[in-house]
C-alpha positions in Angstrom: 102.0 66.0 79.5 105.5 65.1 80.9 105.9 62.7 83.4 107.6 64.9 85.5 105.2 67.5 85.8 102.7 64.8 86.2 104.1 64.0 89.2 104.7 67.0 90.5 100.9 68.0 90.4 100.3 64.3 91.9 103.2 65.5 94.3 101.2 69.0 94.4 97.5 67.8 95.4 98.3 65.0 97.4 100.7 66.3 99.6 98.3 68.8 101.2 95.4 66.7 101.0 97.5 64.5 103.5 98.8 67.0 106.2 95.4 67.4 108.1 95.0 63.9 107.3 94.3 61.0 110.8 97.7 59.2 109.1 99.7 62.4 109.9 98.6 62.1 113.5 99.2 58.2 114.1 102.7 58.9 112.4 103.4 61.9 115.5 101.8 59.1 117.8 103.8 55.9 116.5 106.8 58.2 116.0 106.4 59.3 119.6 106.0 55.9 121.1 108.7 53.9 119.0 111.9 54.2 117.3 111.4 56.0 113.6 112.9 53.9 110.8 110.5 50.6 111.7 107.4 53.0 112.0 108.3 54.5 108.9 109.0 51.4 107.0 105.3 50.3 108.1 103.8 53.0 107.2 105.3 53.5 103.4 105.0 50.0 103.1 100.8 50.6 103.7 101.0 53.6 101.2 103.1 51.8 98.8 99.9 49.5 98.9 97.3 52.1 98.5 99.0 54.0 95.8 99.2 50.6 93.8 95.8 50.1 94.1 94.6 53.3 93.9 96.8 53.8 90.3 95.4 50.5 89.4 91.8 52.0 89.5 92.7 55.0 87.8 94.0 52.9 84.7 91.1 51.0 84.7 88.6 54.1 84.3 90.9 55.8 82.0 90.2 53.3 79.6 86.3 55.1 79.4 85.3 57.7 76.9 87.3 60.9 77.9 84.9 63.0 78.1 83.6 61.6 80.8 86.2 60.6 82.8 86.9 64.5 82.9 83.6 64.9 83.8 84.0 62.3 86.8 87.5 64.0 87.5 86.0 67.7 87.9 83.8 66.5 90.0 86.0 64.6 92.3 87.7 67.1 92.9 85.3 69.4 93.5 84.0 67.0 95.9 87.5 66.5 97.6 88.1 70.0 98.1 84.1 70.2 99.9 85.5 67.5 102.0 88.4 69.0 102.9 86.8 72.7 104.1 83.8 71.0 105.9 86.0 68.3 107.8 87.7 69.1 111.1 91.5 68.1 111.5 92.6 65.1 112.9 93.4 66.1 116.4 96.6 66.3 117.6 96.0 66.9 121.0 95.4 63.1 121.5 99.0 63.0 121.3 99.8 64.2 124.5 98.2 61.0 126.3 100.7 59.0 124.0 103.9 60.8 125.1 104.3 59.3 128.8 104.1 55.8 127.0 107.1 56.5 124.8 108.8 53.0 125.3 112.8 53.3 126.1 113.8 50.3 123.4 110.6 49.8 122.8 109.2 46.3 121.1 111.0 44.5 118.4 111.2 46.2 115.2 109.0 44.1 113.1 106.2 44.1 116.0 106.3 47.9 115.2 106.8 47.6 111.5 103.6 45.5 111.5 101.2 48.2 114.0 102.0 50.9 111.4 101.6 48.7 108.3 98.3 47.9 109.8 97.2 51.5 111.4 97.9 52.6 108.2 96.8 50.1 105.7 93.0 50.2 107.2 92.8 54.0 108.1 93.6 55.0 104.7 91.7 52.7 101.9 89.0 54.6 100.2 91.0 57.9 101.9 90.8 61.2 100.1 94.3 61.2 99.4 93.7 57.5 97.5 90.5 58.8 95.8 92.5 61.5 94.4 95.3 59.7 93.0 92.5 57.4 91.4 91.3 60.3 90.0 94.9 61.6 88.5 95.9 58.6 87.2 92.3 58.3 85.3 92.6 62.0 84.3 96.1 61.9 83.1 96.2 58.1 81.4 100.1 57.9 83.2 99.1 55.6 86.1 103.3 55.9 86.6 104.2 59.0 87.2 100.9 59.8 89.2 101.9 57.0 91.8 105.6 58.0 91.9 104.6 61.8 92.6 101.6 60.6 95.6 103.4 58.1 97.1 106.4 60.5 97.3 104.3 63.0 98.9 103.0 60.8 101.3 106.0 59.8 102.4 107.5 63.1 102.5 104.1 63.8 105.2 104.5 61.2 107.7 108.6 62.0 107.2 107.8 65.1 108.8 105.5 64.1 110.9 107.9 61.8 112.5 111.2 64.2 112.3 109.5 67.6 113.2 105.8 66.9 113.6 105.1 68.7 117.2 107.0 72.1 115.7 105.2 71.9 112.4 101.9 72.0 114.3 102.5 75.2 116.0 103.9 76.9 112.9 101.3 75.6 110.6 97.9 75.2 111.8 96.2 72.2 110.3 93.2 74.0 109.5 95.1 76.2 107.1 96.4 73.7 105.7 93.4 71.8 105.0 92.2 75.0 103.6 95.4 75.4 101.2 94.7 71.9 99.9 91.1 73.0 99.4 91.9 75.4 97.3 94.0 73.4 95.3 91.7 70.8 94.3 89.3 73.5 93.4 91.5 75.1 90.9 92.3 71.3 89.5 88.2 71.2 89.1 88.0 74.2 87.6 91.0 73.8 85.1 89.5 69.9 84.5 86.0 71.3 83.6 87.2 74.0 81.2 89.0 71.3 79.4 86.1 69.8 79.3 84.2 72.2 77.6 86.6 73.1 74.9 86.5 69.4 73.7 
């Protein structure tokens, strides 16, 4: 498969897999409280991270039989996409006690660089979103292109989460969102198992 279109479906999965996601709602919180470019930095910074580590995984269980890394794949996301429709959204409404301590100035860049390195870098390890790119870069064997399309997409997430987070909530619920991504992953599992089964 090209890479491109590799990335595009990591690009594809990921990116819904993250909106409902707690990160989405520390980047509206951080993003509230402190000027954008060092809570962004942080926070790609953490997901640069996790995507490395998560790709690194996936190359080492792409190196099993293929069969049954499909098999493991299917199921994943089957699993994932369970995990999605039974979970509630992170809830933005704890944003609203966050807004009256929006800092004018606000700490020194790297202080803030560092809280959303670290919020991030512990709230997401063994996340959905870092289970699934595991699972891509195992089911595809291009460890490359699969972290160049999720990290994109998560930084494209907490982008907008930052920029235009409190008007993307009221025009897209999270919940159907979460369910989009569902939906998603489901047809991955299917489309991974039927592969599967033809050999």
């Amino acid at each position: 498969m090209d890479n491109v279109i590799i990335a595009a479906t990591a690009f594809a999965v990921v990116f819904p897999a993250e909106l409902p996601d707690k990160t989405f709602v520390a980047a509206l919180v951080l993003g509230a409280r402190y000027r954008p470019l060092p809570v962004l930095a942080g926070i790609w910074a953490a997901f640069a991270v996790h995507v490395g580590v998560a790709t690194a995984v996936g190359g080492l269980v792409a190196a099993l039989p293929r069969r049954a890394v499909e098999l493991v794949a299917g199921a994943l996301f089957f699993v994932g996409a369970v995990l999605l429709l039974r979970s509630r959204p992170a809830d933005p409404a704890e944003l609203e006690g966050h807004k009256a301590a929006g800092v004018v100035g606000g700490p020194a860049a790297r202080r803030v660089w560092v809280e959303a390195f670290g919020v991030v870098l512990v709230a997401e390890f063994g996340d959905l979103t870092q289970i699934l790119t595991a699972t891509l870069a195992a089911r595809y064997h291009r460890p490359i292109p699969v972290g160049v399309g999720a990290l994109l997409a998560l930084c494209t997430v907490t982008g907008l989460a930052v920029a235009f987070g409190h008007f993307l909530l009221r025009v897209a619920p999270l919940r159907r969102v979460q369910q989009l991504a569902a939906i998603v992953l489901l047809g991955l599992s299917i489309s991974t198992m039927i592969d599967v089964l033809r050999g």
